[in-house]
C-alpha positions in Angstrom: 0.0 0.0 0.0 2.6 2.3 0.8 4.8 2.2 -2.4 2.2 4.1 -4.1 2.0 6.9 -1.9 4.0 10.5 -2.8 6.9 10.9 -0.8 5.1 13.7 1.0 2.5 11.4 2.2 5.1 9.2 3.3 6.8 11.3 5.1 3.4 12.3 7.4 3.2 8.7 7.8 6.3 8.5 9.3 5.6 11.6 11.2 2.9 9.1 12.8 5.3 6.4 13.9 4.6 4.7 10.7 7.6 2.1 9.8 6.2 0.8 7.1 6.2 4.2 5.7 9.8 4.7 6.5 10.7 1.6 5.1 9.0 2.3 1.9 10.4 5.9 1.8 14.7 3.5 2.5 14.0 1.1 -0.3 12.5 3.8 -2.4 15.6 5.9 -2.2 18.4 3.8 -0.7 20.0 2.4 -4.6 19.6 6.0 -5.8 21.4 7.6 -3.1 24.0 5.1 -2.8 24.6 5.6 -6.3 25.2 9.5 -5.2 28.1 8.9 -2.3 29.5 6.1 -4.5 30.5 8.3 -7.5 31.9 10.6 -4.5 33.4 8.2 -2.2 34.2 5.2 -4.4 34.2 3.3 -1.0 31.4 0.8 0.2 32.1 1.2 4.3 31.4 4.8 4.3 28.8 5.3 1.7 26.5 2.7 3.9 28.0 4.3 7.1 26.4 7.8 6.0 23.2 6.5 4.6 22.1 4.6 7.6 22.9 7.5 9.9 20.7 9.8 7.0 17.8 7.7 7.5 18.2 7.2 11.3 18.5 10.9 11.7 15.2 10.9 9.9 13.6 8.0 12.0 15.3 9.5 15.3 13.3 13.5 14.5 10.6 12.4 12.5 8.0 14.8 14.6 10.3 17.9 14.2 11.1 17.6 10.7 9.3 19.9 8.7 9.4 18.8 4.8 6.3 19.1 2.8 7.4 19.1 -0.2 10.7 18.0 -2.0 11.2 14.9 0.0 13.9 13.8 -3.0 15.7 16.9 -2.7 15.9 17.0 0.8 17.5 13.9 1.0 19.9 14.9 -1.6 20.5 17.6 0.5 21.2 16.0 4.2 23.2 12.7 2.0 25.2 15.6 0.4 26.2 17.5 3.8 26.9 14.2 5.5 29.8 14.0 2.8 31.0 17.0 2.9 31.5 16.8 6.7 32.7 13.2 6.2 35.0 14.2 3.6 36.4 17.3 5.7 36.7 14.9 9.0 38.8 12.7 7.0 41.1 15.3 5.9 41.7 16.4 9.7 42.3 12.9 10.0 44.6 12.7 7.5 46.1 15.8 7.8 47.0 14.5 11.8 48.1 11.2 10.5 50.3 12.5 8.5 51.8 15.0 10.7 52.1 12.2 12.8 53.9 9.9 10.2 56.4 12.9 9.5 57.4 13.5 13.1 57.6 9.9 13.5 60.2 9.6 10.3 61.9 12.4 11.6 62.7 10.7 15.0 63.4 7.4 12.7 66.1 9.4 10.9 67.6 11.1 14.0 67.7 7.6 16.0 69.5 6.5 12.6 71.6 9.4 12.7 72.4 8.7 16.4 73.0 5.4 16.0 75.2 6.0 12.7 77.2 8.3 15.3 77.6 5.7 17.8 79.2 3.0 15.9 81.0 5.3 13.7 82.6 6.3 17.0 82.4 2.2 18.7 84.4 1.5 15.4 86.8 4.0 15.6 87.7 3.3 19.6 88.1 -0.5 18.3 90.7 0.6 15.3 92.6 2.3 17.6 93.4 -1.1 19.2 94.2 -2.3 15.8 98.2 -2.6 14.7 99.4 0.3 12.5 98.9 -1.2 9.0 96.2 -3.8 9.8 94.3 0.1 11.4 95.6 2.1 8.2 93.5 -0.5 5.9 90.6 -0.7 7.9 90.1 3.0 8.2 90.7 3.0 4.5 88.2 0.2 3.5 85.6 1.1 6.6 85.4 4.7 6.8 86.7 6.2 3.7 84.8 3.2 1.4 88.1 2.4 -0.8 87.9 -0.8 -2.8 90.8 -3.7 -1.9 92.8 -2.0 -5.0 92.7 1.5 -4.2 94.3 0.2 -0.9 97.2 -1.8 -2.0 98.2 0.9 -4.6 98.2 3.5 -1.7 99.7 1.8 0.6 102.4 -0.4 -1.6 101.1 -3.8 -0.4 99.7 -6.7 -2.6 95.9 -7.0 -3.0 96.7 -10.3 -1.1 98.3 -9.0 1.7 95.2 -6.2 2.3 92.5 -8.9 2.0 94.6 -10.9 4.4 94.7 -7.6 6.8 90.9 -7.4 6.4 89.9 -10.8 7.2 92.3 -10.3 10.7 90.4 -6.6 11.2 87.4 -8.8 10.8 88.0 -11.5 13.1 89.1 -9.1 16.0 86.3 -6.1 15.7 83.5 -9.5 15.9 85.6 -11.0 18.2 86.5 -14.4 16.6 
């Protein structure tokens, strides 16, 4: 009976408790409206999220609403200020989130930095311990990044000898 009525004379059923008339007036306009926040949202979980508080906001004042006429436009209307404040609560959000993601990056990078710092300077105390060539070609290969050929030209030794010196820098900086 109720799917014939206009959507004014829904909405004074409603006005009267009436669920069926509600219910008429949600599967009347539900696909339609869905249709709306979807080509604006282009997500399912806040396109439903906005409709069923639309129609429970309806349900929830039906006796104070005034609409007698437009129905359709009205709920246009309310569907497309729910988005809007959706949309601009979400960029808050965001907005915090990533504020939050940059300070948190930032701290990364100075812990990195710190860290960097520290073993830069653990290294350098263990070097010191090291034996004068045996220290010469690890600074060389560990701090100043010079391949194994670089090092033997600069120094006059045999490629052989400063992998030989690296393996021993090795085994005493892990401790083996």
């Amino acid at each position: 009976m109720t799917t014939r009525l206009t959507d004014i004379a829904l909405f004074h059923l409603i006005k009267e408790d009436s669920m069926e008339a509600f219910t008429a007036l949600y599967m009347r306009y539900w696909e339609e409206l869905y249709g709306y926040a979807w080509k604006i949202l282009e997500d399912k979980a806040p396109v439903e999220d906005i409709l069923q508080e639309l129609f429970l906001h309806i349900w929830d004042r039906r006796k104070r609403l005034s609409i007698d006429h437009h129905v359709k436009a009205y709920l246009y209307k309310s569907l497309k200020n729910r988005i809007y404040n959706f949309l601009k609560a979400n960029a808050v959000k965001n907005a915090h989130y990533e504020a939050l993601f940059n300070s948190m990056s930032q701290l990364a990078e100075e812990d990195a930095t710190i860290d960097r710092k520290d073993y830069i300077q653990r290294l350098l105390s263990h070097l010191e311990t090291l034996p004068g060539k045996m220290r010469a070609i690890a600074r060389l290969y560990l701090l100043e990044g010079h391949n194994i050929k670089e090092i033997s030209d600069q120094l006059s030794l045999s490629e052989h000898t400063v992998r030989n010196q690296l393996a021993n820098v090795k085994r005493r900086l892990l401790g083996k």
